[in-house]
N, C-alpha and C positions, 0 to 999 in steps of 0.2 A: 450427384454430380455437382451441383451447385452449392452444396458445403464445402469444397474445395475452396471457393474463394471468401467464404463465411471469415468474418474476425473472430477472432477468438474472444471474450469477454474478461476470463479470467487472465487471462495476460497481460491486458491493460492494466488489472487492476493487481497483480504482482510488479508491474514494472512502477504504477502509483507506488504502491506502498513501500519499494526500493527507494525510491525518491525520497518520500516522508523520515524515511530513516536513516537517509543522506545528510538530511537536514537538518532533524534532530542533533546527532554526531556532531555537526557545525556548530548547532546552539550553543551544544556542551560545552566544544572545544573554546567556546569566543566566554565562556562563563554567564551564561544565556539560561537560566535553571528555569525561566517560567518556560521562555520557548521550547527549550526543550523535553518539558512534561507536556506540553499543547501537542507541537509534532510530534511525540510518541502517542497522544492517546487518539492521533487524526489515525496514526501506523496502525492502530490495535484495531481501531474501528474497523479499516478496510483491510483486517486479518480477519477479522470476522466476517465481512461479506464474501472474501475469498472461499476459507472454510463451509459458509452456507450453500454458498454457488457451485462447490467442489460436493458436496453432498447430494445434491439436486440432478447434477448430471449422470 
């Protein structure tokens, strides 16, 4: 009954990594090429804890 109002973990950290690759996109578009390989490889990390955390459950 009380997981009803539980957070979710991995949502946060899908809605992080939307963000990261919001930003990315940005870097790109402004000609931003370091920023843009930094917030893709922050995006890739938190795909991967996604993935491990979607495994575990």
């Amino acid at each position: 009954m009380f997981n009803l109002f539980k957070k979710d973990p991995l949502k946060n950290l899908r809605k992080q990594y939307a963000q990261k690759l919001e930003e990315a996109r940005d870097l790109q578009r402004q000609g931003n090429i370091k920023g843009f390989a930094q917030k893709s490889a922050e995006a890739e990390a938190l795909m991967q804890q996604i993935e491990q955390q979607s495994k575990t459950s």
